[in-house]
N, C-alpha and C positions, 0 to 999 in steps of 0.2 A: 504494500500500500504506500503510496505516494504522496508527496504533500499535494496543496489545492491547485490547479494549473492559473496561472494568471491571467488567463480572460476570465475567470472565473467571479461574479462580484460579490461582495462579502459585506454582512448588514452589521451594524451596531446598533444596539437597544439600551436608550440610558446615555443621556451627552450630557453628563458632569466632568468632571475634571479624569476620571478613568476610565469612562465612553470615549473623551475624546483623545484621549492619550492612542488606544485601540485603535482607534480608527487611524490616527497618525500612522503608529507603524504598518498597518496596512496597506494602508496607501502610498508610503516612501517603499515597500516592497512590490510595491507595481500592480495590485489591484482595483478594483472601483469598487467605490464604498457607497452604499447607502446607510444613511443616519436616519433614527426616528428614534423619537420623545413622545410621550403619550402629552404633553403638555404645549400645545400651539405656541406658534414659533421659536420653540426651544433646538429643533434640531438646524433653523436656519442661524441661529444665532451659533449655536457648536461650531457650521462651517465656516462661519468666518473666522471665527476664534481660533480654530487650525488654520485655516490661511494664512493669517498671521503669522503664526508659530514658522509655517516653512518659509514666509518672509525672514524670517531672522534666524533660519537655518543659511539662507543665499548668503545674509549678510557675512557671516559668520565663514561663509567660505565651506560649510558642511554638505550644500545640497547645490544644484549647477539650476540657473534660473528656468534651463528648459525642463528640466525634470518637475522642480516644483509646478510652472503653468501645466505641465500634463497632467500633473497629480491633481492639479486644484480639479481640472475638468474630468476628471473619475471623480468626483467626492457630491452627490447629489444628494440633499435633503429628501426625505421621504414624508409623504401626507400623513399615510396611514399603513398599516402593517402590508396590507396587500401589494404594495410597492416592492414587496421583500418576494414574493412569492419564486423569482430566477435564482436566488445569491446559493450559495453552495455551502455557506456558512452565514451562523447567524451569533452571535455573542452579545451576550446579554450583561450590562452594567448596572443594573436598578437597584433601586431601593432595597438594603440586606432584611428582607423579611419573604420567609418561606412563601405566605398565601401568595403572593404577588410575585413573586418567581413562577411558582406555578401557575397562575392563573395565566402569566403570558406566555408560558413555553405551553398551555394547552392551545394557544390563539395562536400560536405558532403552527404547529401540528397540522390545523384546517386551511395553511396558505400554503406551506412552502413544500416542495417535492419530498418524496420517499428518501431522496440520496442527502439529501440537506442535513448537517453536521449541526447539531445545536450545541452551544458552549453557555457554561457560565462563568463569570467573573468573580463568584461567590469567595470570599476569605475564612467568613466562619459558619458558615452554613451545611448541611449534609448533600452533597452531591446526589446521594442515592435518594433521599429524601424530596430534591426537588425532583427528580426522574419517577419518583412514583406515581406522580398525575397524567403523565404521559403513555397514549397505546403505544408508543414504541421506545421505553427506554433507554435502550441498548443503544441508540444513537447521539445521547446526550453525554457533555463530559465535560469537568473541570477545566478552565481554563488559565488559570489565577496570575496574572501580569501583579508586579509592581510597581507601586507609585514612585515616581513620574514615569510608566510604560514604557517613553519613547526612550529611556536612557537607560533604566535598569536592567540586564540581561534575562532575568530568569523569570522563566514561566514554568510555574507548578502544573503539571500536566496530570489532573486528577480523574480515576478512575472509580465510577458508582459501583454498587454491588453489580446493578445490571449492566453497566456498560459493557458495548461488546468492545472485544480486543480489536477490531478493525477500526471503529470508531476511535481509540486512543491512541492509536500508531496516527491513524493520520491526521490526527491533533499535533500528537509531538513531531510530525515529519513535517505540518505546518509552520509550528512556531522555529524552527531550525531553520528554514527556508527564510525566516520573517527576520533573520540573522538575529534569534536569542539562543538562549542556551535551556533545554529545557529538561526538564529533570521528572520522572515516572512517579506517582504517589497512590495509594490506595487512599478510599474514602476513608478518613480517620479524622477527628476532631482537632483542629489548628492545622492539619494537611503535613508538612515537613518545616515549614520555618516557625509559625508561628504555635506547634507544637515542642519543637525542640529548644525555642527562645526563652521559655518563658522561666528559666533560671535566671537569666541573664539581669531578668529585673525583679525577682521573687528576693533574689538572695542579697541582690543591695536594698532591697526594701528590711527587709529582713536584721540586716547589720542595722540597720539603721533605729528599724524599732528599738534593737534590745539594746540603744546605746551606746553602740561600736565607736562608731562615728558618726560622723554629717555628712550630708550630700556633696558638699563642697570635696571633701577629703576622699570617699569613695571612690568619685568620679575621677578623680587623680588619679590615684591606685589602680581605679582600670584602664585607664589610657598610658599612663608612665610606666605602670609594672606587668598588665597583664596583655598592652599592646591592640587594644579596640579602641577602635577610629573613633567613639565616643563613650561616655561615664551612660549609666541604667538613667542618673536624672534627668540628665541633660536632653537624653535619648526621648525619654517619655515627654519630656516638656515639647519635645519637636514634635513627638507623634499627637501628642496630646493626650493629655491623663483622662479625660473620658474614655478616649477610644483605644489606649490599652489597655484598660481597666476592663474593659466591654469586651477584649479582646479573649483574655485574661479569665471572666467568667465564663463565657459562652465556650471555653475549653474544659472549664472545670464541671460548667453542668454538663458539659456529652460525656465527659468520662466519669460524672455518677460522683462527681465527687470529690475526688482523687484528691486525698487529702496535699499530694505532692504538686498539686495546680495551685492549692488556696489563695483565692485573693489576700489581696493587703488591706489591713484595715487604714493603715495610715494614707494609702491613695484615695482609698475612697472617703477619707475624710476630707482631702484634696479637691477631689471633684464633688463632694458634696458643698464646700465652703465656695464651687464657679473659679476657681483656679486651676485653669486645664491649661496652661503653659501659654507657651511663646503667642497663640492667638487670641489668647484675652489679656496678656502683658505681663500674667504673672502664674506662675504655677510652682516647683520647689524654688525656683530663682527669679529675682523680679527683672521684667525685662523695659522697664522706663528708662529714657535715657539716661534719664541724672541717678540711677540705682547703682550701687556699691555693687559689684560680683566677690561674693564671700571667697575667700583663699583657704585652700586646703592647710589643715592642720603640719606643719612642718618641723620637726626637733631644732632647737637653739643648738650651736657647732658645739661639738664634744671630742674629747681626745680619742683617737683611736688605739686600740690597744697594743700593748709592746708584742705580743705574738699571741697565736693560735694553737691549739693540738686538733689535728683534724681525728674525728673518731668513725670510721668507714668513709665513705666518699662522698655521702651527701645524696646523692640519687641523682634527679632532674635539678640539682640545685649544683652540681660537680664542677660548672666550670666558674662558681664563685672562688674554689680555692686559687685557679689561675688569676682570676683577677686581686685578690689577696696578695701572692708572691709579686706581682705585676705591682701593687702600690708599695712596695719593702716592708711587708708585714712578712717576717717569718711564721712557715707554717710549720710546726711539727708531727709528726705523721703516728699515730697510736696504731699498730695491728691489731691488738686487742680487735675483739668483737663486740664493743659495747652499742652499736649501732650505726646511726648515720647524722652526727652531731658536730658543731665544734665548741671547744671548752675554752673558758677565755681566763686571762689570767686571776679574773676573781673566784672563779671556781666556776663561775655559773657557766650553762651552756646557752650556744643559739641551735636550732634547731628549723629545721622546715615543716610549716605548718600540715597536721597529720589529723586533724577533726579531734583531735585531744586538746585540753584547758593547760592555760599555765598554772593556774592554782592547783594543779591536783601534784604539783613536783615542786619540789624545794627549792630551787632558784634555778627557770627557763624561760627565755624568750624566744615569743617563737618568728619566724621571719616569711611573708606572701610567696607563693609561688611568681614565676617570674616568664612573659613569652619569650625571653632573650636578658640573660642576669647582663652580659655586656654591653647589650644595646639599652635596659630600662635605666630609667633619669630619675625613679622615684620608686624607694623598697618600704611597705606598712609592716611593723614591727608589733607584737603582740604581748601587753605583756599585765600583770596582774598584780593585786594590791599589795602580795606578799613578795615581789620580786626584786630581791636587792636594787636600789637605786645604780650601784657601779655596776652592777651587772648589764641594766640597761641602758647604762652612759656608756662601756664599752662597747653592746651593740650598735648606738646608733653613733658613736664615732667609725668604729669599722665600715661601715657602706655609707657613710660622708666620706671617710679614705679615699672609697672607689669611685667616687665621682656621683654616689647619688644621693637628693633629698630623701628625707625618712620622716613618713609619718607614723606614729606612735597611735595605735588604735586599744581599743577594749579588749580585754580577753576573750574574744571571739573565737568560738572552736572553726576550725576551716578556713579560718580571718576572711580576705575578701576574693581575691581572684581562687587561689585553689579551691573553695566550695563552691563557686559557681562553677568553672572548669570540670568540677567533677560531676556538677548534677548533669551538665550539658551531656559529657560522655557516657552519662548511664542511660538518660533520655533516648538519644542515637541509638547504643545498644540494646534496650529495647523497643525502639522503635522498628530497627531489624527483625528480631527476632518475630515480632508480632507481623512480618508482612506489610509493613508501609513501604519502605524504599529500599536500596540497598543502600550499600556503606558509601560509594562515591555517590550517587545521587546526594545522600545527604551531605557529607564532605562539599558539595558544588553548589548545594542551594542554600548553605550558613552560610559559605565564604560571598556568594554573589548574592543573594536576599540577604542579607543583614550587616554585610562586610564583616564578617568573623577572620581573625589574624589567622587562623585554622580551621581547617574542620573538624568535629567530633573524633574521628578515626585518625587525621593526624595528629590531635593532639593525645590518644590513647597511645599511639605507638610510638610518640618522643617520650611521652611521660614513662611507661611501661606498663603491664597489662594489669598487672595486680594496684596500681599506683592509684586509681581511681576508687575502685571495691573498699581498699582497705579504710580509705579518707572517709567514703562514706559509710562505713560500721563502726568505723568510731565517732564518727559523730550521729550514728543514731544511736548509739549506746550511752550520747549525753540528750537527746533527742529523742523518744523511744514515739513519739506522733504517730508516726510511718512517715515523715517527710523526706525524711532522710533516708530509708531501707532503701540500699541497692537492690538491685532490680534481679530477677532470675538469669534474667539472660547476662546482665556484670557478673554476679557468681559464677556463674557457668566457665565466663571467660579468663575469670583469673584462676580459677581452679582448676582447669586445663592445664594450664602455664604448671601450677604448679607440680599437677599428677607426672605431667612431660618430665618433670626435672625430679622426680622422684620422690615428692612430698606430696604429704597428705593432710599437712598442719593449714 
């Protein structure tokens, strides 16, 4: 099965800002597009509003003026649905409520041919659910572009219960043609990104409630130590805190619950108080001109210690010791077996955080997981009420040594990047295992839907197999919720690992 041929004309339903996106790239890939709105003259108003748009594609130098004047003359406003009855495809951008999906993919049904591919646009909606109103469902199927369409690569290419398989190849042979990158998903609630996301902002929500830190600080910690292109608040203030909050629940009720989706109460204190971010001026950060931007919490300069004893290698944190000897901090090397630590001249250890407390050990602090310990510009330091003062002046003098700011957080079990990192990779892993995508589909639509520095499976395989499991059983052993239980299919994975290597512990 083959993508759509491009005489072929292709309908969009719904000319808001991701109707016309859709229809953009359809038309800059050489088809003729019909628009229609159930709302008078809203779809004459979409086509100029894309005109525009590929006006300042020409300018821009991205699009050649005779392409754009052909495209504009494919792009016809439509009256009424029966205008659609030729197109080969029809995609649907309306209003996210079931009745009304269905109601027009059945008005659809009585216009357009037997061969005609119906898509949805749907984000959190049941794919299989909207196909149930229709006598032939098997032709209906996920569609799911990013905002802004015309720019973001990745189209979730979602398959209902009933879809047939001819129907979703030649979705995905469509959107591949339309030059994105699309990636296979079964009907599952949040589909692949916005199911496997939703650590990303649960667990700075989460640090946050229980007094870790602040917004301000977090958001550092993710972008300077754990290497994403933005912080969870920053992120939600753009998305807008309604609509990931909305995001957020309508994931947690299709999976019944899940206590590992739970909303935040502190967001939707957010959006109950009309502060949903950057489009009303103010949501975790105030966005008026004359507002102060809060600064992340950063340590006053501290002595770095006269040396180290490294006690194992550290794990995913190993090439700190190189950068240690790299500032003339001598390291000394213990073969002992005491684990994977280093001890500093006060006695006290630093360690990498492992979903264990510092309080529960006589003097530890513990140190974030890192996307790159050489390249990150900023390491959060964990540390608790009973933790020698020098213990913690020599931690956050050592990585000032090495060239980074350090923020000093709450005793947080998983502190901030390694608990989210790990919820992320257990998510993935069962998201596999349950039949949603495979491993690189998901790897291709975190790193391209969400810009993730990695994908779930690359970051399992830097980190190592067992490095995620173990984070998250010891932080549901301080957590017993279920928010925390690694997932059957993380056990499974590390316990392979281990059975290979001839352990059973």
């Amino acid at each position: 099965m083959t993508a759509l041929d491009l005489s072929s004309p292709v309908a969009v339903v719904g000319t808001g800002t991701m109707g016309q996106g859709i229809a953009q790239v359809a038309l800059v890939a050489g088809h003729s597009v019909r628009l229609y709105d159930a709302a008078p003259g809203r779809a004459q108003e979409a086509a100029g509003a894309i005109g525009a748009r590929l006006d300042r594609l020409v300018e821009k130098d991205r699009l050649g003026a005779a392409d754009r004047d052909a495209a504009r003359a494919r792009l016809l406003p439509a009256q009424n649905l029966a205008d659609l009855a030729d197109c080969a495809l029809v995609v649907e951008a309306v209003l996210e409520r079931l009745d009304v999906k269905q109601e027009l993919f059945r008005a659809l049904e009585d216009v357009v041919g037997e061969d005609c591919l119906l898509a949805t646009n749907t984000s959190s909606l049941s794919v299989t659910a909207i196909g149930g109103a229709l006598r032939n469902p098997g032709r209906l199927v996920g569609l799911h572009f990013f905002n802004p369409a015309p720019l973001l690569p990745l189209v979730e290419v979602v398959s209902g219960f009933a879809t047939d398989v001819s129907s979703a190849t030649r979705a995905y042979e469509m959107a591949r043609a339309w030059g994105k990158t699309p990636v296979a998903c079964a009907d599952t609630p949040g589909f692949i990104v916005n199911r496997i996301a939703r650590p990303f902002y649960a667990e700075a929500l989460a640090v946050h409630e229980a007094q870790g830190a602040e917004p301000a600080t977090i958001d550092a910690v993710l972008r300077e130590c754990g290497g994403f292109k933005m912080g969870a608040f920053e992120l939600t203030d753009l998305i807008g805190q309604d609509v990931n909050e909305s995001v957020t629940h309508s994931v947690w009720q299709a999976l019944f619950q899940d206590v590992r989706f739970t909303p935040s109460l502190a967001q939707r204190r957010l959006v109950e108080s009309g502060r949903l971010g950057r489009k009303t001026g103010r949501g975790w950060y105030d966005y008026a001109d004359d507002a102060d931007r809060p600064e992340p919490h950063t340590a006053e300069p501290a002595q770095p210690p006269a040396y180290v004893v490294a006690e194992g290698d550290l794990g995913p944190a190993a090439e700190l010791l190189n950068l240690v000897r790299e500032a003339g901090i001598p390291v000394r090397e213990d073969d002992e077996d005491h684990g994977t630590r280093l001890v500093l001249p006060s006695g006290g250890q630093l360690a990498l955080a492992d979903g264990q407390t510092s309080v529960e050990f006589r003097d530890v602090v513990y140190f974030d997981l890192a996307l790159d310990y050489r390249r990150a510009t900023r390491i959060a330091l964990s540390a608790s009420q009973d933790t020698a003062q020098q213990t913690l002046a020599e931690a956050v003098g050592l990585f000032q040594a090495l060239g980074k700011q350090v923020s000093v957080i709450g005793d947080v079990p998983g502190m901030i990047v390694a608990r989210t990192v790990a919820r992320i990779v257990d998510l993935a892993h069962d998201a596999v295992a349950k039949g949603v995508a495979t491993e690189e589909d998901i790897d291709t639509a975190m790193r391209l839907g969400v810009n993730y520095p990695l994908g779930p499976f690359e970051w399992s395989r830097r980190l190592g197999r067992n490095w995620a499991y173990a984070l998250l059983d010891d932080l549901h052993m301080r957590d017993p919720s279920g928010r925390y239980a690694p997932s059957l299919a993380l056990y499974r994975h590390a316990y392979a690992t281990d059975k290979r290597e001839g352990s059973t512990s």
